[in-house]
C-alpha positions as CSV (number, residue, x, y, z in Angstrom):
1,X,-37.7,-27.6,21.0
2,X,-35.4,-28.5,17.9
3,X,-35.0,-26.8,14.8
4,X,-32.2,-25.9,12.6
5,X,-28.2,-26.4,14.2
6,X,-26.8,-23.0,14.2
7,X,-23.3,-23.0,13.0
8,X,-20.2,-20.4,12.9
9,X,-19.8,-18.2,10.1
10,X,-18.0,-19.4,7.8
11,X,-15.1,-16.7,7.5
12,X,-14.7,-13.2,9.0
13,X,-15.4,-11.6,5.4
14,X,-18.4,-13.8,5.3
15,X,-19.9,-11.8,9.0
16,X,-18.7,-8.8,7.6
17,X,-20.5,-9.1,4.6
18,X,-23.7,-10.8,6.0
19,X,-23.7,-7.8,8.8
20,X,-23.7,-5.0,6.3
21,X,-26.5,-6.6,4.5
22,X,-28.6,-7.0,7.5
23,X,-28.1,-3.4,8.2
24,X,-28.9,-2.3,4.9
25,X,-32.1,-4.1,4.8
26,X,-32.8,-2.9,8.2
27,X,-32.5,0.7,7.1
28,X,-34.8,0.2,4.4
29,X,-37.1,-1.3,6.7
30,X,-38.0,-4.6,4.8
31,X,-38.0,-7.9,6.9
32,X,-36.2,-10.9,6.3
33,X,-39.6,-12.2,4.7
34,X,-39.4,-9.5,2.4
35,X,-36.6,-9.3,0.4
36,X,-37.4,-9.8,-3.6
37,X,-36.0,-12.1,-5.8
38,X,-34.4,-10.7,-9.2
39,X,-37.3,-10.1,-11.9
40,X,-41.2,-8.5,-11.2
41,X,-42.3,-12.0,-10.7
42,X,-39.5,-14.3,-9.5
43,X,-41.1,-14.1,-6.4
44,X,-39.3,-13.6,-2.4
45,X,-36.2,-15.5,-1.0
46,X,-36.7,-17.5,1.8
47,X,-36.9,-16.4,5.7
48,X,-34.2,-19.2,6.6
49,X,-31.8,-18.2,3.9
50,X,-32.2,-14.5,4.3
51,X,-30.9,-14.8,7.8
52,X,-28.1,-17.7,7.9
53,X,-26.8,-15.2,4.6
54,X,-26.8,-12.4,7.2
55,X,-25.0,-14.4,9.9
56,X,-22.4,-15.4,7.6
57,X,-23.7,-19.0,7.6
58,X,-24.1,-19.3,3.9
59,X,-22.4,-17.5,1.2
60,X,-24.9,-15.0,-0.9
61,X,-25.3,-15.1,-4.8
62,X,-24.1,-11.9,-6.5
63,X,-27.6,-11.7,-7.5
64,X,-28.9,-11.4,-4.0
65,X,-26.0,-8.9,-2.9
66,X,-27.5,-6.8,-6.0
67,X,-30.7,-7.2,-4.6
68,X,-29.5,-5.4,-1.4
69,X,-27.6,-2.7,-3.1
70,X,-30.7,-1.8,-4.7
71,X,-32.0,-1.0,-1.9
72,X,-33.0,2.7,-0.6
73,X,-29.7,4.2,0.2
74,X,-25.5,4.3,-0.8
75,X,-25.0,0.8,-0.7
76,X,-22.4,0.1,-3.7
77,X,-20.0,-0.6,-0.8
78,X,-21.5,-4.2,-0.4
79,X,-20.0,-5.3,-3.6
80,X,-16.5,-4.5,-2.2
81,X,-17.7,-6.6,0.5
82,X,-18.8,-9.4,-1.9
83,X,-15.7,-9.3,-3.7
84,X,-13.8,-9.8,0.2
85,X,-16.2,-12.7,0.7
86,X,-15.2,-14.4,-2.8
87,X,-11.4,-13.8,-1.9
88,X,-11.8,-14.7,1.3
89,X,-13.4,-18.5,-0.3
90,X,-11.0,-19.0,-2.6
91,X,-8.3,-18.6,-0.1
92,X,-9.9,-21.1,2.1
93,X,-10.3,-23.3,-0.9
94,X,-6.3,-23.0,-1.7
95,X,-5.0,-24.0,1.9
96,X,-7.1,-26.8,1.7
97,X,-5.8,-27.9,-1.4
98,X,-2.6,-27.5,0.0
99,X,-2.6,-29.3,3.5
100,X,-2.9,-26.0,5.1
101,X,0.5,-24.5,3.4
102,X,1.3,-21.3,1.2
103,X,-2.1,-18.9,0.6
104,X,-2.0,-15.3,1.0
105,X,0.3,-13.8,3.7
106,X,0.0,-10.7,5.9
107,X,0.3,-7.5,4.0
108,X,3.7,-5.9,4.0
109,X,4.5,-3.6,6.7
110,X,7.1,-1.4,4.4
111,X,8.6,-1.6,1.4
112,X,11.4,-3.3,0.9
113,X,13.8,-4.6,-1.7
114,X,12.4,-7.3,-3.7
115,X,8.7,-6.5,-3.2
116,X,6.6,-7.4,-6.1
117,X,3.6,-5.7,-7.0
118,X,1.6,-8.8,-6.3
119,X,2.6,-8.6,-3.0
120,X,0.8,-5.6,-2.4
121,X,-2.2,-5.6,-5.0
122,X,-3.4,-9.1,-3.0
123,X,-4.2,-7.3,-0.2
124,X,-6.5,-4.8,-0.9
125,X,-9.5,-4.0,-3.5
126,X,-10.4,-0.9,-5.8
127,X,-14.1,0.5,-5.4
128,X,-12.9,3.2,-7.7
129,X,-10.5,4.0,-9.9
130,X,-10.6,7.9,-11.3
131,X,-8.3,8.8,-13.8
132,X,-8.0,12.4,-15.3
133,X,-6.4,13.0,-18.4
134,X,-5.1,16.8,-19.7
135,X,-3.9,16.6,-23.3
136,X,-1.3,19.6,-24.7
137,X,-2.4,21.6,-28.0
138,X,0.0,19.3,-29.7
139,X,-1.6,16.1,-28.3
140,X,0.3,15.1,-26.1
141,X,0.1,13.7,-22.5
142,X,0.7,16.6,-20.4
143,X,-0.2,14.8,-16.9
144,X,-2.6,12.5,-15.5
145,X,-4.4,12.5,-11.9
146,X,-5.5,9.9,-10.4
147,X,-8.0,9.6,-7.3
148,X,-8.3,5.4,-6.1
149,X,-10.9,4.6,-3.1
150,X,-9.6,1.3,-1.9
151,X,-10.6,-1.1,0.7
152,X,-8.7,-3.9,2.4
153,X,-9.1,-7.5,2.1
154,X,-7.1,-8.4,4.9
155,X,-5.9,-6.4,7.8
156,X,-2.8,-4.2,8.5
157,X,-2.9,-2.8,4.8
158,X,-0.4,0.0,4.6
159,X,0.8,0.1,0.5
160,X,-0.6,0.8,-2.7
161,X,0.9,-0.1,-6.0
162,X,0.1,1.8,-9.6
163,X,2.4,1.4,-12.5
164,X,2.5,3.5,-15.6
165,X,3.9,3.7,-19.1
166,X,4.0,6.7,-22.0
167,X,4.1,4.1,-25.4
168,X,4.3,7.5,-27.5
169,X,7.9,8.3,-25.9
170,X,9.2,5.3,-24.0
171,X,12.4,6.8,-22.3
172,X,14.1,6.8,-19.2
173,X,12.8,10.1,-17.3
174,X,9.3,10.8,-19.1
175,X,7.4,10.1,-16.4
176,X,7.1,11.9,-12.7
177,X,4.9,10.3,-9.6
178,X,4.2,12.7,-6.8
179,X,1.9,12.1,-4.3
180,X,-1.1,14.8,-3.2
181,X,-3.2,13.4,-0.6
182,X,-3.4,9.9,1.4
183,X,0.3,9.1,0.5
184,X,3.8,9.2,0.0
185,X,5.9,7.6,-2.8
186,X,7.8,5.3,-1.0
187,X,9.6,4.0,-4.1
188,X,9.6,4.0,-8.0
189,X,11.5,1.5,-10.2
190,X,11.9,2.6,-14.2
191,X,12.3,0.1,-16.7
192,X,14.7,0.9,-19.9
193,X,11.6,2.1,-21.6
194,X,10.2,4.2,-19.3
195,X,7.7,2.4,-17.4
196,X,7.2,2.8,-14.0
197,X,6.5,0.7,-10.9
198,X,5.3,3.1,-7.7
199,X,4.6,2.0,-4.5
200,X,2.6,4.6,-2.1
201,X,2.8,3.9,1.5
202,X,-0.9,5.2,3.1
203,X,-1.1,7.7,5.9
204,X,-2.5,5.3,8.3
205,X,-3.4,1.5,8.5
206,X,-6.9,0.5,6.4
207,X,-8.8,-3.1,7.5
208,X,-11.6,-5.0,6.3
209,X,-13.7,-3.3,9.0
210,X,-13.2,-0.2,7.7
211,X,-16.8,1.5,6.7
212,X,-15.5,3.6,4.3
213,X,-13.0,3.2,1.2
214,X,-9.8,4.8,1.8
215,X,-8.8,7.4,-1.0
216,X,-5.2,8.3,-2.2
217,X,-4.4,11.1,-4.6
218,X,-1.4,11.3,-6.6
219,X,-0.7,12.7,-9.8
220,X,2.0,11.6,-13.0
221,X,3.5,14.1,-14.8
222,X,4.9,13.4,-18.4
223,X,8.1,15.3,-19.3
224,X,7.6,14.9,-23.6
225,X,6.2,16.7,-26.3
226,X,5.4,13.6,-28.6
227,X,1.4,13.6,-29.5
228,X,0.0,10.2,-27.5
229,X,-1.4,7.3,-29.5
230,X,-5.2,8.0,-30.0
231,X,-6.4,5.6,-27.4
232,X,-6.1,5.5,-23.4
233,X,-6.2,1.9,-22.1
234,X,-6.9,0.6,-18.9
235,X,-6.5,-3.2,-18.2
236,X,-9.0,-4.5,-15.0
237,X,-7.5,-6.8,-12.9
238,X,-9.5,-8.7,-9.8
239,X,-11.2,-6.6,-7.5
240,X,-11.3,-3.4,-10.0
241,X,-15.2,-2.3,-9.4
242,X,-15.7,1.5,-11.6
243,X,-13.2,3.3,-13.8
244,X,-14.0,6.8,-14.0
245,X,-12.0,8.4,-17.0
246,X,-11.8,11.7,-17.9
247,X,-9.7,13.1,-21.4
248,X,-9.5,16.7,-21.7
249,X,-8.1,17.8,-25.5
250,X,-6.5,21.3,-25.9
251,X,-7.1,23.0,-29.3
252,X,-6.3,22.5,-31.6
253,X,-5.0,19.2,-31.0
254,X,-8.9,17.6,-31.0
255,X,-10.1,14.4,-31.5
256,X,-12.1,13.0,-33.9
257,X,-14.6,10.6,-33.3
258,X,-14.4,10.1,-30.0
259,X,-15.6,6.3,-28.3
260,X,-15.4,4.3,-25.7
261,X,-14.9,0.2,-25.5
262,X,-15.0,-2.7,-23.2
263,X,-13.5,-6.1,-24.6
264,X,-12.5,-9.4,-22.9
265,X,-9.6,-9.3,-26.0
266,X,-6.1,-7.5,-25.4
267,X,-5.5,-7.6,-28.9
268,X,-9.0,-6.5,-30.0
269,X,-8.3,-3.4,-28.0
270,X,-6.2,-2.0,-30.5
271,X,-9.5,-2.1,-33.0
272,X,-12.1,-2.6,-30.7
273,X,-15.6,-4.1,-32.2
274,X,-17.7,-2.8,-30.3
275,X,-17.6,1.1,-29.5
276,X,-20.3,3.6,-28.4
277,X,-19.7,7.5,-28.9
278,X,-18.7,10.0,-26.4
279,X,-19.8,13.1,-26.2
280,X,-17.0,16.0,-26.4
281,X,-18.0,18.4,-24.3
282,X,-17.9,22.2,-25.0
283,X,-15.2,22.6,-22.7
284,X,-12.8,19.6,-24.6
285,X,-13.5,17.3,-21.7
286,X,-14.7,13.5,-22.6
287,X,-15.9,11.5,-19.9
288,X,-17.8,8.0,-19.0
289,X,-17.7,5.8,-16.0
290,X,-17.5,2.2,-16.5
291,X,-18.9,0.0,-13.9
292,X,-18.8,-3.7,-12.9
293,X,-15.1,-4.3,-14.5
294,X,-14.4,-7.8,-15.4
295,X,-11.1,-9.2,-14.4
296,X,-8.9,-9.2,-17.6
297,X,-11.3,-6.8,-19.8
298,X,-9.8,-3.9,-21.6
299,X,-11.4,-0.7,-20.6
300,X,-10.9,3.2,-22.1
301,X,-11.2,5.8,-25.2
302,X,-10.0,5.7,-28.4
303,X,-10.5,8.9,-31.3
304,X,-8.5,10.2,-34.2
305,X,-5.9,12.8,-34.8
């Protein structure tokens, strides 16, 4: 009897990813004949491809993985897995380029002097990023609280990096990081204008097998009284999924003409093109949840005083 030659998965992220798949179609009871291609009439994918996907074989299209998520049931987590599955590529693709020398280490097992953000960042992807916003009656930044489900890329992940700045007032001592659930702040380096650098180390290891996204909660604390600029910015780097941002405005320190934006231009942020309302609601809150971030996009709110 021949047939096709089986063959390894190509990567670990690969069998992670194709595994996950399988059990969500599984669940949603369709058969490897079954599952739809994109648009009411493109039609099925094939049998064959369908299961060397699922075996980690054959790398999926993102348009296939969406085809999954849609499926009956939470399944957003197979993007994270996607995204693992690209890294994991790329990396593959680097080492080979370079005889089999430099590519992405092992995750940093502590901080330590002369650890760089990137060091830690690589490691690790954001499903969710919630940031919450309460505003002074003078307009102000009074603090910000952030909630971050992340997942690891590679295993033995044990720090998370977040850096923030206050443009409105940028001194020495404006900004305070404490941690509230998940972590500890392990360190925090301040520029001369009052940026920060923070590095969180997690309550327990995270890995690539890991079902669910790990979560930490901390919260920044701004020590100033000097209205904010009109605008909250939040820049996506690779493996950013959602941002889910939340202003709330004191009176009377309201805004006016409240938007959102998302632009592939840093500079067009400032006066973005293309913005769509948001609705203030009764209780000062503004809200939206911006999904599918692009790497290098511009993301956030922006009003008048």
């Amino acid at each position: 009897m021949s047939g096709r030659p089986s063959a390894p998965p190509i990567s670990d992220a690969h069998l992670r990813l194709g595994r996950a798949l399988a059990a969500v179609r599984i669940a949603a009871g369709i058969s490897t004949r079954n599952v739809p291609k994109p648009g009411a009439a493109a039609g099925l994918y094939n049998s064959g491809h369908i299961s060397w996907v699922e075996h980690g074989r054959t790398p999926p299209s993102r348009a296939l993985v969406e085809q999954y998520v849609a499926m009956p049931g939470d399944n957003a987590h197979l993007r994270s897995l996607y995204l693992q599955m690209l890294a994991a590529t790329r990396e593959a693709s680097h080492q080979r380029s370079s005889g089999g020398q430099g590519g992405v280490g092992r995750p940093p097992d502590g901080f330590h002097a002369g650890l760089s953000r990137t060091d830690v960042q690589e490691h690790y992807l954001v499903s969710r990023h919630l940031a919450d916003y309460q505003f002074a009656p003078n307009g102000a930044i009074e603090s910000t609280a952030c909630a971050v489900d992340i997942r690891a890329k590679h295993p033995g992940v044990t720090l998370y990096y977040a850096g923030f700045n206050y443009t409105a007032d940028p001194r020495r001592g404006v900004l305070d990081v404490s941690a509230e659930d998940g972590c500890k702040v392990v360190a925090v380096q301040e520029s001369d204008s009052g940026a920060i650098a923070c590095f969180f180390a997690l309550e327990r290891t995270i890995d690539p097998s890991d079902r669910d996204p790990y979560t930490v909660r901390f919260r920044v604390d701004v020590a100033s009284s000097v209205p904010a600029a009109p605008r909250l910015r939040f820049h996506a780097t690779e493996g950013n999924e959602t941002l889910e941002l939340s202003a709330r405005f004191t009176s009377p320190a309201c805004p006016r003409g409240l938007s959102r934006f998302a632009t592939a231009d840093v500079i067009d942020a400032e006066h973005p093109r293309n913005q769509h309302p948001v609705t203030l609601g009764s209780d000062g809150v503004g809200h939206h949840v911006f999904e599918h971030l692009v790497p290098g996009w511009v993301y956030g709110f922006r009003w008048s005083w």
